[in-house]
C-alpha positions as CSV (number, residue, x, y, z in Angstrom):
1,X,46.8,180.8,293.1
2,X,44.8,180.5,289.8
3,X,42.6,177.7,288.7
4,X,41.8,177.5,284.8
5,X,39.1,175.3,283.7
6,X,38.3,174.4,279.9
7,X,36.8,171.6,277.8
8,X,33.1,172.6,278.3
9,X,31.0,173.2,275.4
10,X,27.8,172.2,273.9
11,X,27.2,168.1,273.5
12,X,24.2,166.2,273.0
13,X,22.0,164.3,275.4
14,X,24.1,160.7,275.9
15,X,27.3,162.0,274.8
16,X,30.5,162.9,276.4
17,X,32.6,165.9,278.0
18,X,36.4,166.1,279.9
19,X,36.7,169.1,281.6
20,X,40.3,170.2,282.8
21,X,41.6,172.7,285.6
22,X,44.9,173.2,285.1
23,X,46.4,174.8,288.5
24,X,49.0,177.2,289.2
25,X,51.0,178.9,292.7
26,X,49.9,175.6,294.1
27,X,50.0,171.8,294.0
28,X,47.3,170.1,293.3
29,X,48.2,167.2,295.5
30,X,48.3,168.9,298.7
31,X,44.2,170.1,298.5
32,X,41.4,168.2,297.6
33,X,40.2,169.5,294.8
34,X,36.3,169.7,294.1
35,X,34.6,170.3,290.5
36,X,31.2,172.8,291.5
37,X,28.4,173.3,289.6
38,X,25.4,175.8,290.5
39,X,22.3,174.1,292.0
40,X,18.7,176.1,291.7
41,X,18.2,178.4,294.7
42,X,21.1,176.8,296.4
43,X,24.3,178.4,295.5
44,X,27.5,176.1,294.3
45,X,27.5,172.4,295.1
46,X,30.1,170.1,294.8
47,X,29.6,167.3,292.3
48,X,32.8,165.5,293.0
49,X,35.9,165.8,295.1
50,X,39.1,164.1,295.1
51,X,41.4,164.0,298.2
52,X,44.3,164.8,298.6
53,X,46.0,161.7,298.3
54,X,43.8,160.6,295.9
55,X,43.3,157.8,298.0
56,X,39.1,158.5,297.7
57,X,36.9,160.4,295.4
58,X,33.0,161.5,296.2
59,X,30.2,162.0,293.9
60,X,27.0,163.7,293.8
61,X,24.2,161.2,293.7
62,X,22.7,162.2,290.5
63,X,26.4,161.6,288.8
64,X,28.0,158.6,290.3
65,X,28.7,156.4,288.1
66,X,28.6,159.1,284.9
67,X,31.4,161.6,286.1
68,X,35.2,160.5,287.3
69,X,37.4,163.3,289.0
70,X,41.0,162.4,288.4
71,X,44.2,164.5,288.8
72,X,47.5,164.4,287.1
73,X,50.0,165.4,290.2
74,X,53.1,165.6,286.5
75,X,51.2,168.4,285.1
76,X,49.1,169.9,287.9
77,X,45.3,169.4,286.5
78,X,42.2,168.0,287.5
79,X,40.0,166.3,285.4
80,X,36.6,165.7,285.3
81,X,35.4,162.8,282.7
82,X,31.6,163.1,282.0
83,X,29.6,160.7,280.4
84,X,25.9,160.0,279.3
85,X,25.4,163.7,280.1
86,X,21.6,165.0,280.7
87,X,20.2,168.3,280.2
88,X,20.2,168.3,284.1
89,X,24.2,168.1,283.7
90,X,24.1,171.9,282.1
91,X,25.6,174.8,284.0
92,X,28.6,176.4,284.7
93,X,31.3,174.0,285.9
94,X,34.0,175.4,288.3
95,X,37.5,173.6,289.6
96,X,37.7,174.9,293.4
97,X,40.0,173.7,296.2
98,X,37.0,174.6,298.7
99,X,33.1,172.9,298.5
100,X,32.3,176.6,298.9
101,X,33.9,177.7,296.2
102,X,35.9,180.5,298.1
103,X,38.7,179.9,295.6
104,X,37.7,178.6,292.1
105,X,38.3,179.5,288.9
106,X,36.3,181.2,286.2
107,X,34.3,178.3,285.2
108,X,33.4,176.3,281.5
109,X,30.3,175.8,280.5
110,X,28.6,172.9,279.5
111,X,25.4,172.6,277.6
112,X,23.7,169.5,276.9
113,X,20.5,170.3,274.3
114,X,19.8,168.1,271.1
C-alpha cells in the first residue's frame, strides 16, 4: 500500500490549492479515504472524508464549504480542492485510509502567507 500526496505549496490568503493522493496496492473505492491535517496539541484530524461509495463526503467545520474531497475510481486518486484558503489552512496535508492516520502517506505541505 502507498499513498502519494502532491500539489501543496505556498499560495496567498484567498487563493486556491488541489491536492492529489494518488494510491497504489489498493483501490481507492473500497476505503473511505480521509485528507489529515495536524491540529495544535491534538495530533492528526481529519478535514474531510469520502466514503467509500462516494455516496457522502464530511467536512471539518472550519472548511465546509471551502474544501471538496473527490476521488477518481479510472486513475486511483483523491483529490482535495481548496479554496479561499487562510493562514489557519497551513500545515502538512496527509491522504490516509484511516481518521488516525495509521496508514497515510508522506504528506504536502501547504502554506498560506502573503
Amino acid at each position: 500500500v502507498q499513498l502519494v500526496e502532491s500539489g501543496g505549496g505556498l499560495v496567498q490568503p484567498g487563493g486556491s490549492l488541489r491536492l492529489s493522493c494518488a494510491a497504489s496496492g489498493f483501490r481507492v473505492s473500497a476505503y473511505a479515504m480521509y485528507w489529515l491535517r495536524p491540529a495544535p496539541g491534538k495530533g492528526l484530524e481529519w478535514v474531510a472524508f469520502i466514503l467509500s461509495d462516494g455516496s457522502e463526503t464530511y467536512y471539518k467545520a472550519s472548511v465546509k464549504d471551502r474544501f471538496t474531497i473527490s476521488r477518481d475510481n479510472a486513475k486511483n486518486t483523491v483529490h482535495l480542492q481548496m479554496n479561499n484558503l487562510t493562514s489557519e489552512d497551513s500545515g502538512m496535508y496527509y491522504c490516509a485510509m484511516d481518521p488516525a492516520g495509521r496508514t497515510r502517506g508522506q504528506g504536502t505541505q501547504v502554506t498560506v502567507s502573503s
